[in-house]
C-alpha positions as a Python dict, from the first residue, in 0.01 Angstrom:
ca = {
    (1, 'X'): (0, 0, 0),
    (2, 'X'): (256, 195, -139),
    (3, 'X'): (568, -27, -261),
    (4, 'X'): (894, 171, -284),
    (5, 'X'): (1098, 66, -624),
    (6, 'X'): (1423, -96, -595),
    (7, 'X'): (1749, 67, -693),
    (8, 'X'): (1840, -200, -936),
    (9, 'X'): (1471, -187, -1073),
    (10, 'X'): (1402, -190, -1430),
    (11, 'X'): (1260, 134, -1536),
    (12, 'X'): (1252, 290, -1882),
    (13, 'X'): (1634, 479, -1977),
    (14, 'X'): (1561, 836, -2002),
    (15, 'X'): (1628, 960, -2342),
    (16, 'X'): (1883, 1204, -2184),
    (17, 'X'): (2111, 882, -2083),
    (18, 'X'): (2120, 757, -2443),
    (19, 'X'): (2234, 1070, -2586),
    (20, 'X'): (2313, 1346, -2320),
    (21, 'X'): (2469, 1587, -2218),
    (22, 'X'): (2555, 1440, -1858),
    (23, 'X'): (2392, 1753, -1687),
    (24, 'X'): (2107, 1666, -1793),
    (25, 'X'): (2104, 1276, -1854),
    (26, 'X'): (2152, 1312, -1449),
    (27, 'X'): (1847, 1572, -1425),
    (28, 'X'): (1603, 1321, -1585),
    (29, 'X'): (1729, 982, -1371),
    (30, 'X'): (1704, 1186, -1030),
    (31, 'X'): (1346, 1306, -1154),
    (32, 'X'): (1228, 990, -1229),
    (33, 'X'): (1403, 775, -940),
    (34, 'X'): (1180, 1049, -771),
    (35, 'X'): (1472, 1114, -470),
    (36, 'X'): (1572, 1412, -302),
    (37, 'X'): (1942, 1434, -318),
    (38, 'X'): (1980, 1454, 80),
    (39, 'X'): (1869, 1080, -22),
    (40, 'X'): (2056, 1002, -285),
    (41, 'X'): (2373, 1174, -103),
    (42, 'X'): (2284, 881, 160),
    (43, 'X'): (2236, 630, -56),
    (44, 'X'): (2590, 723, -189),
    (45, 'X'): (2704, 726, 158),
    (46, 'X'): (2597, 380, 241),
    (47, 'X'): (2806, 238, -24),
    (48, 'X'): (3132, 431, 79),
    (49, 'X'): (3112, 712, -170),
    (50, 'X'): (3046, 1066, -16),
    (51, 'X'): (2967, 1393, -228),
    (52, 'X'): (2826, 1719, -104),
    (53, 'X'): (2456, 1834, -219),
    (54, 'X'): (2564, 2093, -375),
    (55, 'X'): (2857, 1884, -619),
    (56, 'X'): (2530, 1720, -738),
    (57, 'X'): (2340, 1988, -780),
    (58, 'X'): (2568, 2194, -969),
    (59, 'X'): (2686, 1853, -1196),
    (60, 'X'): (2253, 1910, -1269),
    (61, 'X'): (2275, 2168, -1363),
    (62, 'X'): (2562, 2163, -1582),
    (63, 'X'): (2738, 2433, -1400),
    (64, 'X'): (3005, 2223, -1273),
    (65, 'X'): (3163, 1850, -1451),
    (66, 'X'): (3314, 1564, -1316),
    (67, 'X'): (3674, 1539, -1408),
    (68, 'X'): (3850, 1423, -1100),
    (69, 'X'): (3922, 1005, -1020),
    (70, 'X'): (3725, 1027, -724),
    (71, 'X'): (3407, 1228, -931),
    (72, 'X'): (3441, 943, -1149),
    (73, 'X'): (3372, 691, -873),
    (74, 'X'): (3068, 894, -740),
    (75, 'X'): (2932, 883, -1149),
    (76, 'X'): (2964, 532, -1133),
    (77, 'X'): (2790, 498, -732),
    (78, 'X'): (2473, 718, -925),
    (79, 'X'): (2432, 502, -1197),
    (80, 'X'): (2358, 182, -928),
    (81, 'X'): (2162, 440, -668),
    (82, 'X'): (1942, 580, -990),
    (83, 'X'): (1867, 244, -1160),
    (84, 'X'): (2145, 322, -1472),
    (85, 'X'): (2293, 57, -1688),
    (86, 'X'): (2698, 90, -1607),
    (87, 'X'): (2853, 341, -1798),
    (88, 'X'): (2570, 534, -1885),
    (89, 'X'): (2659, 830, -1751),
    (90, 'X'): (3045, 827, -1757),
    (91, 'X'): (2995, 766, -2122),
    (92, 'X'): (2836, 1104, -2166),
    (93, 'X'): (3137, 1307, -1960),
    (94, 'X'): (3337, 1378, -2258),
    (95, 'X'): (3680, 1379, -2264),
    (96, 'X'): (3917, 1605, -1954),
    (97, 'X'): (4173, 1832, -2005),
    (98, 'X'): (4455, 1851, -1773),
    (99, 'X'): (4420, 2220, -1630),
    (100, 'X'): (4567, 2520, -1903),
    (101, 'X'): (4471, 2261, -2192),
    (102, 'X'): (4146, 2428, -2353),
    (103, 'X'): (3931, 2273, -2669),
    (104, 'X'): (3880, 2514, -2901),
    (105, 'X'): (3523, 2661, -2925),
    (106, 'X'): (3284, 2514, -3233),
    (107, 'X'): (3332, 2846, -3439),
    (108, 'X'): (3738, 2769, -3376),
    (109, 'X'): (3698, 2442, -3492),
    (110, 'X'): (3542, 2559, -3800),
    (111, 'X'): (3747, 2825, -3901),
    (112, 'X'): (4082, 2668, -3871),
    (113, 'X'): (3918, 2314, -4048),
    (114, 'X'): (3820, 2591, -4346),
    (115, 'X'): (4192, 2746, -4341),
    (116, 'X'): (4278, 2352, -4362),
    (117, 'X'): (4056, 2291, -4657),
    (118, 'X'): (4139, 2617, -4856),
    (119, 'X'): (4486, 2427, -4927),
    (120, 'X'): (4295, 2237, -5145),
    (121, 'X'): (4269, 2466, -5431),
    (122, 'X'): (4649, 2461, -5440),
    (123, 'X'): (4574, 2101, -5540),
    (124, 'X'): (4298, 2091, -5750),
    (125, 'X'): (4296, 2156, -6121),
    (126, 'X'): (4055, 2481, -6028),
    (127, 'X'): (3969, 2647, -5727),
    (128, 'X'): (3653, 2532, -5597),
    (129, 'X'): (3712, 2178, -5728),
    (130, 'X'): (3608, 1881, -5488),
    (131, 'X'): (3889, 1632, -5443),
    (132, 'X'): (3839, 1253, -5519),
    (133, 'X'): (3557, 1314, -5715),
    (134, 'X'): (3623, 997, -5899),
    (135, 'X'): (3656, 785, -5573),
    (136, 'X'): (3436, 626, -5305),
    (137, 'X'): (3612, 512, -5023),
    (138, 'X'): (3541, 156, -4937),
    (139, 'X'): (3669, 68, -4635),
    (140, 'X'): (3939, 260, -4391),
    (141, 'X'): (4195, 97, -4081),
    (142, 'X'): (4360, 388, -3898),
    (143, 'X'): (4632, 252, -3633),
    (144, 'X'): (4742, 514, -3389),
    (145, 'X'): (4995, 548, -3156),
    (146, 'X'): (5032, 751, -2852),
    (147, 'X'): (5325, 826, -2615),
    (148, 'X'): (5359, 797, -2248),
    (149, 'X'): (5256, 1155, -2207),
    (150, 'X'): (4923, 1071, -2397),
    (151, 'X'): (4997, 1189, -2737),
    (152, 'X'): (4989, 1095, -3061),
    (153, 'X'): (5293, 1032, -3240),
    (154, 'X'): (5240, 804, -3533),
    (155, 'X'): (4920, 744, -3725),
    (156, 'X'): (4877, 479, -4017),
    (157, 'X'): (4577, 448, -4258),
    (158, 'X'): (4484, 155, -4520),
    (159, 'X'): (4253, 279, -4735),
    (160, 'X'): (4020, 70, -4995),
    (161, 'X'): (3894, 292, -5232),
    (162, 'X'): (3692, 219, -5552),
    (163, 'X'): (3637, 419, -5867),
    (164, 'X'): (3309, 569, -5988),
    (165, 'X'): (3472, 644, -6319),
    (166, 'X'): (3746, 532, -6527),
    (167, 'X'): (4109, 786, -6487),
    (168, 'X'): (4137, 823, -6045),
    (169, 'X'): (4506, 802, -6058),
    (170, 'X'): (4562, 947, -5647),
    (171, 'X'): (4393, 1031, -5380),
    (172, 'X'): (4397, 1358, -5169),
    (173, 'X'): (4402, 1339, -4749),
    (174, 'X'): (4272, 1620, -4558),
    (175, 'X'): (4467, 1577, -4186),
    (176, 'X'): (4353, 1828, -3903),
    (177, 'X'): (4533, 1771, -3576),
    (178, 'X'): (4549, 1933, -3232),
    (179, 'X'): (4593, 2265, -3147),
    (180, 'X'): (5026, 2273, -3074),
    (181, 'X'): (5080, 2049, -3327),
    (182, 'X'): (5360, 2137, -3526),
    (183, 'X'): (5312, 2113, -3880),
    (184, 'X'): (5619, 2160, -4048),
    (185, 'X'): (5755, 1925, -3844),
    (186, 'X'): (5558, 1641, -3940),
    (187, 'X'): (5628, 1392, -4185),
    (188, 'X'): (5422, 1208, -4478),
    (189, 'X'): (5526, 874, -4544),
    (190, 'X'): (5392, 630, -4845),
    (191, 'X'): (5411, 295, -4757),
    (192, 'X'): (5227, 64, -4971),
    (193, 'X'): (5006, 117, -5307),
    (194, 'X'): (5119, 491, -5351),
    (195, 'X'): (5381, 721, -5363),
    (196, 'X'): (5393, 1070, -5235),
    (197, 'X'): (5325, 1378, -5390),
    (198, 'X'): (5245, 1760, -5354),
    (199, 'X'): (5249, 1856, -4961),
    (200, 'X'): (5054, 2180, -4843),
    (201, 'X'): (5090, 2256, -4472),
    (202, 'X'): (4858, 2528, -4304),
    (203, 'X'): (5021, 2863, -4134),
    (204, 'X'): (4730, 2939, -3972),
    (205, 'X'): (4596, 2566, -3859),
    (206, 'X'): (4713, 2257, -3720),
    (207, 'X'): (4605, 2113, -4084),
    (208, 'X'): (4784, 1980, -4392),
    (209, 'X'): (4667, 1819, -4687),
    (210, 'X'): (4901, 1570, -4946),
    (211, 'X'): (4830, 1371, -5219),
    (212, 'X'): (4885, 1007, -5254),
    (213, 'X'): (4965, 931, -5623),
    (214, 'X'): (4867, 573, -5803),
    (215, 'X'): (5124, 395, -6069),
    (216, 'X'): (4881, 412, -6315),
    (217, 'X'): (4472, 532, -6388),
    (218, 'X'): (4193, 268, -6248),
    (219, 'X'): (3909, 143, -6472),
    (220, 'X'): (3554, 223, -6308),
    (221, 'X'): (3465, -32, -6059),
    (222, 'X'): (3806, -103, -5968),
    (223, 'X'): (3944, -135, -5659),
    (224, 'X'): (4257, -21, -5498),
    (225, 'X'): (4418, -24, -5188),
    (226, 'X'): (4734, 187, -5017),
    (227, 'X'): (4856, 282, -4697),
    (228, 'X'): (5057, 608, -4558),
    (229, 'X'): (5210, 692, -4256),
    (230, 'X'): (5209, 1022, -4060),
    (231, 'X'): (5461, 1129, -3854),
    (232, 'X'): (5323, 1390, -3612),
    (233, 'X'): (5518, 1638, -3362),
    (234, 'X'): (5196, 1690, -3098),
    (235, 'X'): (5273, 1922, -2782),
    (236, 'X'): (4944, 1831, -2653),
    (237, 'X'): (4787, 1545, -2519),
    (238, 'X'): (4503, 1355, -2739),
    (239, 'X'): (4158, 1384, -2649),
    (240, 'X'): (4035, 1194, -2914),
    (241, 'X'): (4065, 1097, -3297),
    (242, 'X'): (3789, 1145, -3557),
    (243, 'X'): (3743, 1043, -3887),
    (244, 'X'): (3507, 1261, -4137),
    (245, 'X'): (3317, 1065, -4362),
    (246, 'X'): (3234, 1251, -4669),
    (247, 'X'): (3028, 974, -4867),
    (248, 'X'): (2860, 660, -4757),
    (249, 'X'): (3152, 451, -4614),
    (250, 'X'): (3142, -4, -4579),
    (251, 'X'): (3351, -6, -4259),
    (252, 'X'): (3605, 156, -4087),
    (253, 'X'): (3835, 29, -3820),
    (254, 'X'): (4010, 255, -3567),
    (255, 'X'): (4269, 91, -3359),
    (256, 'X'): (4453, 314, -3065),
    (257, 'X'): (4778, 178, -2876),
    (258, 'X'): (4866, 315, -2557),
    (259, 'X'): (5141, 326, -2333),
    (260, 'X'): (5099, 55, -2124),
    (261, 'X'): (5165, 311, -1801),
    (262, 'X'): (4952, 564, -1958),
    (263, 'X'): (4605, 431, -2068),
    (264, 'X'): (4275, 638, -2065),
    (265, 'X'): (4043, 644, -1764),
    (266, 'X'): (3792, 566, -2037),
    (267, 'X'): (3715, 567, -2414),
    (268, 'X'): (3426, 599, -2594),
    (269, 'X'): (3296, 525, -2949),
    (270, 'X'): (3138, 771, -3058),
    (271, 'X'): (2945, 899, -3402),
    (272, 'X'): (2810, 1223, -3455),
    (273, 'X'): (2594, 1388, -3773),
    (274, 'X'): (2781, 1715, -3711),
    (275, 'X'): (3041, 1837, -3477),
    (276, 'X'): (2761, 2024, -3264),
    (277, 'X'): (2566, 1769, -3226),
    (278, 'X'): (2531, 1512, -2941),
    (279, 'X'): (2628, 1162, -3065),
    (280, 'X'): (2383, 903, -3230),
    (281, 'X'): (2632, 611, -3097),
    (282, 'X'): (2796, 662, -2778),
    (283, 'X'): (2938, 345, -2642),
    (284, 'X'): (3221, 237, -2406),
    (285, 'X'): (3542, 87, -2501),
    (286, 'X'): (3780, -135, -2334),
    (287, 'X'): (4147, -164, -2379),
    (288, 'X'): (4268, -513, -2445),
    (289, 'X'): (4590, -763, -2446),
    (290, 'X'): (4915, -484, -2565),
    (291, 'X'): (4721, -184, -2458),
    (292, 'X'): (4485, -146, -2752),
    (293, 'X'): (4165, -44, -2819),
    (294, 'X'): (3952, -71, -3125),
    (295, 'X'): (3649, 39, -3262),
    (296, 'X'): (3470, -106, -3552),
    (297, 'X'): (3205, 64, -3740),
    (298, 'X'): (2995, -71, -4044),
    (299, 'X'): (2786, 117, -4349),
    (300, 'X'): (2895, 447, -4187),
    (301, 'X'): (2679, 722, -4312),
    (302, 'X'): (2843, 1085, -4405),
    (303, 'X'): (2914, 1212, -4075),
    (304, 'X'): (3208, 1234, -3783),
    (305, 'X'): (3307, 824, -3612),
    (306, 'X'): (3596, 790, -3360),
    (307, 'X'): (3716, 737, -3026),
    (308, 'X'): (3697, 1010, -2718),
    (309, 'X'): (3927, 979, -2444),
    (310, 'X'): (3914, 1020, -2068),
    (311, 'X'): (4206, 1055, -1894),
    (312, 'X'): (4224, 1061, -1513),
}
């Protein structure tokens, strides 16, 4: 006889769930719960969540998102009626945009991060030249924090770096921010184990890059440690906050406070290869005592790590 599974059974995670996209993360769960969604539109129905056939079917596939509170609340309804562990899918929704706010496209992304990076030659000894050569950066704590209206206004970094040769005297930050930030308006501050020096800011890109000059020349092996503050002028809100790692990186700490009447719908940790690619760690975060969150990663490979945010 024929014995039907339970919701809450325990059946294998599609591979679509661990890394996405949602559109079709959901296609594989409804294909192997093996439901019609006139069903699973029932099942949602019987525990006080409704959603028309055709919502689902175009969240499938991918021709339509959830974005909305209440879409949110049917995402997490699916994961119970298709056998999910919690989260699994609202992880994978990616951060919203408040309607006229629009991410720019991957080839956007790249051309203003290489009208960002060109600065550097202004920097560097000759053009071409790859800054901190004579550094590997040991361990990173960004603190960020982010108005009422959701965006960021101050960020701080601690940086431990060590050095693979004797004579790394500074070090030089690359900062790309969102799209409306103004530039010239914000503000590099040296706080501790540096002082400030040469400034570049992008006409063309929300990017700048600085340097962040030592009192003296370390010895190889040594390490050092400094902290700056940026000062931004955003007229968008934050989406999320990613760190590039160039070069095999201990641990890095990213810390986000909110406004205690404006925190996320949800944020993710997240850690991607590449920029196009989906994530290798995807995981949810939750916002403790003073409105922080915090995510902690360890022997970080070169690659993007940070947080995604989901506002309602």
């Amino acid at each position: 006889m024929h014995q039907q599974r339970k919701e809450s059974g325990t059946a294998p995670v599609p591979n679509a769930v661990r890394s996405g996209p949602f559109h079709r993360a959901l296609s594989e769960a409804v294909e192997q719960r093996g439901l019609s969604l006139s069903r699973i539109r029932a099942h949602l129905a019987a525990r006080g969540v409704s959603a028309a056939e055709s919502t689902l079917s175009y969240w499938q596939r991918g021709l339509r998102h959830p974005s909305t509170p209440r879409s949110l609340d049917v995402v997490r309804a699916l994961e119970t009626v298709l056998g999910l562990p919690s989260d699994s899918l609202i992880v994978l929704i990616g951060p919203h945009r408040r309607e006229g706010d629009r991410r720019p496209s991957l080839p956007e992304l790249r051309q203003s991060w290489a009208e960002t990076c060109a600065l550097l030659d202004e920097l560097n000894d000759s053009p071409g030249t790859v800054g901190n050569a004579k550094l590997d950066v040991v361990t990173v704590v960004d603190l960020l924090t982010l108005t009422a209206e959701g965006r960021t206004v101050e960020i701080t970094s601690t940086m431990v770096v060590r050095a693979r040769e004797s004579g790394a005297d500074g070090f030089v930050v690359t900062h790309q921010d969102e799209e409306g930030t103004d530039m010239e308006a914000t503000s590099v501050i040296a706080t501790d184990g540096c002082r400030r020096g040469r400034v570049r800011r992008s006409a063309s890109s929300p990017g700048m890059v600085f340097e962040l000059l030592f009192d003296r020349g370390l010895t190889e092996g040594e390490t050092h440690t400094f902290a700056f503050t940026l000062r931004l002028a955003a007229s968008v809100r934050s989406t999320c906050f990613h760190r590039t790692v160039r070069s095999r990186m201990s641990a890095y700490l990213l810390r986000l406070r909110f406004d205690p009447d404006a925190i996320p719908a949800r944020c993710v940790k997240t850690v991607r290869e590449r920029e196009e690619l989906p994530p290798v760690v995807n995981e949810p975060l939750f916002c403790g005592p003073g409105a922080t969150v915090s995510a902690y990663f360890e022997d970080l490979d070169v690659g993007i790590a940070g947080i995604d945010l989901i506002w309602e």
